[in-house]
C-alpha positions in Angstrom: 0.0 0.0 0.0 1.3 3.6 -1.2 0.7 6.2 1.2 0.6 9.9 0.2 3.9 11.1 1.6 5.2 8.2 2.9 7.4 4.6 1.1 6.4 1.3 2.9 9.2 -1.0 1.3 8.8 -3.3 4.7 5.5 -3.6 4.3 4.1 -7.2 5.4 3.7 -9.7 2.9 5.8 -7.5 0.7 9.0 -9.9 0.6 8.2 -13.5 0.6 12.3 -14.2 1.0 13.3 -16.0 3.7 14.4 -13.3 6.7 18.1 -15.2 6.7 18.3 -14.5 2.8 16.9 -10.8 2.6 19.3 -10.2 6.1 22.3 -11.3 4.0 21.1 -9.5 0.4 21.0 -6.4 2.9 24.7 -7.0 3.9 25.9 -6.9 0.8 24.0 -3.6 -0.4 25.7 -1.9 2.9 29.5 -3.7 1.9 28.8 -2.3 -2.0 27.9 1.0 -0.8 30.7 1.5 1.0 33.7 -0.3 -0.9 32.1 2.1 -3.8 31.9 5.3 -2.1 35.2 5.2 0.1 36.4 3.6 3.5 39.4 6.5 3.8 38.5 9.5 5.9 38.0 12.9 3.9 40.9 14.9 5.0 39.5 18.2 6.7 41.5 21.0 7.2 43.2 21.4 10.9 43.8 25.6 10.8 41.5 25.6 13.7 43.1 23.0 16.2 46.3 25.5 17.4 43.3 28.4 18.1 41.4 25.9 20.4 44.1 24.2 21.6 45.6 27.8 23.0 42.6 28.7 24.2 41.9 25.7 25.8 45.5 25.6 27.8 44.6 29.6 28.6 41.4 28.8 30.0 42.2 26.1 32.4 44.4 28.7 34.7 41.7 31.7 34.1 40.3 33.1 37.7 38.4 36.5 37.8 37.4 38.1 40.9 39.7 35.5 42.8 37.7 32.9 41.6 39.0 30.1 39.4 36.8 28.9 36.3 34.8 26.0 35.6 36.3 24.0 33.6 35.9 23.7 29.6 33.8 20.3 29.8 31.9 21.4 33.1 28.6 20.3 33.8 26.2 22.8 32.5 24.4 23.7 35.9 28.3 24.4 36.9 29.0 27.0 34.3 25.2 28.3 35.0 26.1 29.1 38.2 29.5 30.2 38.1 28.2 33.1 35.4 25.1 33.6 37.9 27.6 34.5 40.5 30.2 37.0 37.9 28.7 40.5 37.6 28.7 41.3 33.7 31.7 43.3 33.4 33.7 40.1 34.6 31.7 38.3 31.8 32.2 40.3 29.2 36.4 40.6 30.1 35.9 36.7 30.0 34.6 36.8 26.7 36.8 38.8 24.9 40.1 36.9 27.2 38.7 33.4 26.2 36.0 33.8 23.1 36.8 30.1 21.9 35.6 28.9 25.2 33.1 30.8 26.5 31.3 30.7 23.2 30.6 27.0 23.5 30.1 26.9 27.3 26.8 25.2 27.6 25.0 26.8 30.2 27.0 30.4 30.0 24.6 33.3 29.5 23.2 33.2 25.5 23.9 37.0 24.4 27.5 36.0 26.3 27.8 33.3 23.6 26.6 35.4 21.0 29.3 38.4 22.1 32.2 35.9 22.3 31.6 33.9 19.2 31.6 37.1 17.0 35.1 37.6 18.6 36.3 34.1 18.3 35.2 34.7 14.4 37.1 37.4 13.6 40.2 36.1 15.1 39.7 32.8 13.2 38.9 34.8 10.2 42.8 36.5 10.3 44.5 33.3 11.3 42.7 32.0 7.8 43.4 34.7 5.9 46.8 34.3 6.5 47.0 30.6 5.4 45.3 31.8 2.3 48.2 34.0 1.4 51.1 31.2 2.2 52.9 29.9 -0.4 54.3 27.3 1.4 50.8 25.3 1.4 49.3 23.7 -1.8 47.0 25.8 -3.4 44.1 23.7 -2.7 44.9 24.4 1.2 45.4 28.3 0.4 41.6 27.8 -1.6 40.2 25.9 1.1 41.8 28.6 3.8 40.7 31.6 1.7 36.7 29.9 1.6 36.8 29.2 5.4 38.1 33.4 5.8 34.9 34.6 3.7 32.4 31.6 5.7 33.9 32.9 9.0 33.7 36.8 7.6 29.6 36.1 7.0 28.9 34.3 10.2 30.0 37.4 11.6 27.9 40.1 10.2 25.7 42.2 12.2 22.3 40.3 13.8 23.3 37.1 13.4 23.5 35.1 16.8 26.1 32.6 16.9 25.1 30.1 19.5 28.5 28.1 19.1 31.1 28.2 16.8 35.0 26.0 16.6 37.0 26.3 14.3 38.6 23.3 14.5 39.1 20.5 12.0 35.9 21.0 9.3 34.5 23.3 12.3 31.2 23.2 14.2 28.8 25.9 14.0 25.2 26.7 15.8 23.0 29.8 14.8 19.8 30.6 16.5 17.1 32.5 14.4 14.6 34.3 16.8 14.8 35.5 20.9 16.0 32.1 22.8 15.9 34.1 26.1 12.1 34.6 25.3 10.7 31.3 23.6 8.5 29.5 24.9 9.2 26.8 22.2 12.3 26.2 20.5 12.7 23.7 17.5 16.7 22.3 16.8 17.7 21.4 13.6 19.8 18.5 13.4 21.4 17.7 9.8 23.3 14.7 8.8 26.1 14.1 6.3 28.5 16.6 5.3 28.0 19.0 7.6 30.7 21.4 8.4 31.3 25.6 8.5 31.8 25.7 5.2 28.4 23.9 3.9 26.2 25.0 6.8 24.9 27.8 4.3 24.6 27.7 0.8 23.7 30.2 -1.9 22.9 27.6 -4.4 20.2 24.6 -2.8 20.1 26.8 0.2 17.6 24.6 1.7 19.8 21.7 1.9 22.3 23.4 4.1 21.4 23.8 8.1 20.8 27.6 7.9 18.8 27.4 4.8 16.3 24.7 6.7 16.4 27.1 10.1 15.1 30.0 8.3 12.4 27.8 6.3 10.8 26.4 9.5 11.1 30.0 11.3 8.9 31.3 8.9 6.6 28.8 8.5 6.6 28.6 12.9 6.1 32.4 12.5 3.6 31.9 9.6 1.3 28.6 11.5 1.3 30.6 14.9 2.0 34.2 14.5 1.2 35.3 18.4 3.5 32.9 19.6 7.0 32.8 21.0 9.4 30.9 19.1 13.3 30.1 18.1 14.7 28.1 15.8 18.9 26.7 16.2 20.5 25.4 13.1 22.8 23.0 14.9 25.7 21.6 13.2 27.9 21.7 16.7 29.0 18.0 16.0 31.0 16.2 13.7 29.1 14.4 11.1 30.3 11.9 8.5 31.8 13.0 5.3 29.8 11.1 2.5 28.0 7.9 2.4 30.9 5.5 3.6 32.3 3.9 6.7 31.5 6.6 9.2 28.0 7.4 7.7 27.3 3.5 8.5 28.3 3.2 11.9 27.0 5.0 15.4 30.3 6.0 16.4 30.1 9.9 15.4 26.2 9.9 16.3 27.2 9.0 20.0 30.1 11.8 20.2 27.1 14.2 18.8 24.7 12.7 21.2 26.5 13.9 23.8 26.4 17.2 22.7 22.7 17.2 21.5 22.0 16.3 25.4 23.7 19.3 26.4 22.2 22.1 24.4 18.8 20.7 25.3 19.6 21.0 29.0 21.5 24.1 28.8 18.8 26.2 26.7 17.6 29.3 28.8 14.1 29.4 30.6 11.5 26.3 30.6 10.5 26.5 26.5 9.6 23.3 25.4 12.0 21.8 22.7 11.7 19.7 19.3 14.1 18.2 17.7 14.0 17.9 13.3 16.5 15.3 12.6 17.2 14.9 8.8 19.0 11.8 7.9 22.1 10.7 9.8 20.9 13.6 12.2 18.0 11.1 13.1 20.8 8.7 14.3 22.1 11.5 16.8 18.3 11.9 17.8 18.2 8.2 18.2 21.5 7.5 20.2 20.7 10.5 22.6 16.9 9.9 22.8 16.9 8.2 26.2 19.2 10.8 27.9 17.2 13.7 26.5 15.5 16.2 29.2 11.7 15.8 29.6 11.8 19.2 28.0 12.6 17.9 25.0 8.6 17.1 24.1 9.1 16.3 19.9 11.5 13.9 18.2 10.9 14.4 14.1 12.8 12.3 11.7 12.7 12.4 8.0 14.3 10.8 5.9 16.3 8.5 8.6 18.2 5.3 8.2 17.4 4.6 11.1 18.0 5.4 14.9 19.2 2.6 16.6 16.5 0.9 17.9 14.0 -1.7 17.1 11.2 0.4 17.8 10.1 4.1 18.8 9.2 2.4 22.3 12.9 1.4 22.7 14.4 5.1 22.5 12.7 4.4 26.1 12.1 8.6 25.9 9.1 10.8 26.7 9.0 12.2 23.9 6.5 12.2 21.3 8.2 10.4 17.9 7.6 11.5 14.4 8.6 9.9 11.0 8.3 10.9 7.2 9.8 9.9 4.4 9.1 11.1 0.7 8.4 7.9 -1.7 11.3 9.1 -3.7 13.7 9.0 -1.2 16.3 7.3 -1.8 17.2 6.4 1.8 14.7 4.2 1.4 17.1 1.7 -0.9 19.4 1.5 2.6 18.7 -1.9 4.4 17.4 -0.8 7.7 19.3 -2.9 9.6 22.2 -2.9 12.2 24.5 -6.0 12.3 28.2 -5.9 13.9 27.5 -2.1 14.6 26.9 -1.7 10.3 23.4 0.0 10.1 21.3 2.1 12.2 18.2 -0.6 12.8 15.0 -0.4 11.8 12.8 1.4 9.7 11.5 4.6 11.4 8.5 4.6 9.2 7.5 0.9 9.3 4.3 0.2 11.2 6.0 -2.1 13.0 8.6 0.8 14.5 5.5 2.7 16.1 6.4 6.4 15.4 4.1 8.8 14.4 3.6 8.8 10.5 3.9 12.4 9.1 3.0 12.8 5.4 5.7 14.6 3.4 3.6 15.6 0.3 5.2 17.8 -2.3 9.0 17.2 -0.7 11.4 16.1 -3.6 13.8 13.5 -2.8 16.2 13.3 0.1 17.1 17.1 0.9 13.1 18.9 0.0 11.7 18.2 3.4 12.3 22.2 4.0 11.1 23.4 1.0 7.8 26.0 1.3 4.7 24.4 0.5 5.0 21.0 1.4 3.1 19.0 3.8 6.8 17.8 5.4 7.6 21.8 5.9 4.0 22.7 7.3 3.6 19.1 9.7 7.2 20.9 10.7 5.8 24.2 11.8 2.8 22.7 13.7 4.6 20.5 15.7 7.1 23.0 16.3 4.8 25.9 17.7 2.3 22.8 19.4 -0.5 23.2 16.6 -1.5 19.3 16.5 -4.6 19.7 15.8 -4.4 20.3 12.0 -1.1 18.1 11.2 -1.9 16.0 8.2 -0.8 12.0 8.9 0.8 9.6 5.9 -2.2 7.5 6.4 -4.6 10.5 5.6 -6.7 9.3 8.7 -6.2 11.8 12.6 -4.1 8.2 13.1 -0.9 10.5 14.1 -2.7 12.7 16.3 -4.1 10.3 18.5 -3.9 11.0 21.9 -3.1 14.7 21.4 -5.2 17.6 22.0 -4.8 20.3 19.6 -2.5 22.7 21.5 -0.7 19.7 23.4 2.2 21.2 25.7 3.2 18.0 26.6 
């Protein structure tokens, strides 16, 4: 059965193959993929490492007012209240001593973050303008040096709000679009392969690109609830796989993200509630860190996922509400959904038998249109972002999604 929105390949009945013979046919679709599309690691550039290296070693014998600082990896009710205790002149000499730490401190004050981030940028910004201009590196290292100057350069420009931002390796970058102080509902944006600073925003296929999708769903949050408060965060403050190989197939850079994932969600400001969009290996991260989530965290949403890491939505063992789509031309749907000798990411997050939420995706082209204005993946988006259930349209074209929720559900 086709659903609008939504590919079944796992439907039952569908394969009359023994499970033994379609287990071992999926095997060899995962050990093609990836002897054709690379088991080497995609060098990324390491310009960054000696900035946060420096800052790190500067940090960790920092004291103002007499007082020592937390330190770089402290828990983030630590750091909150070591900055509730430092008056904001000491903060803002913190952040200007120490912008590549304090930016990313997880639980430091946001327009803090904000202040030392556009810092940290400009300095990162010179150190890569230099590299662009020596000739003892290979051009394509001066190219790649140059391109990382002019990303860092428009990151920085007036109004944007840099949540987190290091420079290091490929780099890791968060942007919030809206007031986070003042939500009472923020959505996070959590993208999958080839992620870095240089492809979180594009000018061409913006949409594909974390900032590109941020700025869609703000608008169509802003658009499906106009009285209400709300932020969007493009989050690409992990490191995600580089292409469809080795690293894409295994959970071993989704649990390093995890980690972090857990951390923004607890160290947001206020009591907003929080959903999470995961597109494609992002779901992975959603899945790995779903059971460590905060009970803020009221919305998982996957589209377009290989899977999570679980056998069923029941076995993320969290409280929050899960959410599937995937567009019938997707072809993530052509990856066996399964997870043998850590290869794979599990089941099918849109199978009936996972028990998720079916979304319809309607209109969305392929594997990088779920953003795109005017689709029902974009608008199902929006109303589970600002708590609008009521009128979210299901796969199955029945209220079977919406069961069990009233209309302005706040969890």
């Amino acid at each position: 059965m086709n659903l609008p929105g939504l590919a079944h390949p796992t439907a039952v009945g569908a394969d009359p193959r023994p499970a033994v013979l379609r287990t071992v046919l999926a095997l060899a679709v995962v050990f093609i993929m990836l002897a054709t599309t690379g088991w080497t690691t995609v060098h990324r550039p390491d310009a960054g490492t000696s900035l946060r290296a420096a800052a790190l070693a500067a940090w960790s014998t920092a004291r103002i007012g007499g007082r020592s600082v937390p330190p770089a990896d402290a828990p983030v009710r630590t750091v909150a209240r070591f900055f509730a205790d430092t008056d904001p002149g000491q903060q803002v000499r913190l952040a200007e001593a120490h912008p590549f730490v304090v930016g990313n401190l997880d639980g430091a004050p946001v327009a803090l973050r904000y202040r030392a981030n556009l810092r940290a940028l400009g300095l990162a910004g010179a150190a890569e303008q230099a590299r662009s201009r020596d000739v003892s590196l290979t051009p394509a290292d001066r190219n790649t040096a140059g391109r990382r100057a002019h990303r860092f350069a428009s990151l920085a420009d007036p109004g944007r709000q840099i949540l987190a931002f290091n420079p290091t390796g490929g780099g890791r970058v968060a942007e919030v679009f809206g007031d986070l102080d003042e939500a009472e509902r923020v959505s996070v944006i959590v993208p999958g392969v080839d992620t870095d600073v240089l492809t979180f925003e594009r000018t061409q296929r913006r949409l594909t690109a974390p900032v590109g999708m941020a700025q869609s769903l703000y608008a169509a949050e802003r658009a499906a609830a106009p009285g209400s408060r709300t932020a969007v965060i493009a989050w690409a403050d992990y490191i995600a796989p580089s292409g469809v190989g080795m690293d894409a197939a295994t959970g071993r850079m989704a649990e390093d993200g995890a980690v972090r994932l857990e951390a923004l969600a607890a160290s947001l400001p206020g009591d907003a509630s929080v959903a999470l969009f995961c597109h494609s290996y992002g779901s992975v991260v959603c899945g790995v860190a779903a059971r460590a989530l905060p009970g803020r965290v009221t919305d998982v949403v996957v589209a377009g996922s290989p899977g999570m890491r679980a056998d069923s939505a029941a076995e993320l063992d969290t409280s929050a509400r899960v959410w599937a789509m995937r567009d019938s031309d997707d072809w993530i749907a052509d990856v066996p959904h399964l997870e043998v000798g850590g290869l794979g990411h599990g089941a099918d997050p849109v199978s009936p038998e996972f028990g998720a939420r079916l979304l319809s995706s309607a209109g969305a082209k392929r594997h990088t249109g779920y953003f795109e204005p005017g689709t029902a993946s974009l608008d199902n988006f929006a109303k589970i972002g600002t708590g609008t259930f009521d009128s979210v349209v299901c796969a199955t074209g029945d209220d079977a999604c919406r069961r069990g929720i009233s209309g302005t559900d706040t969890h």
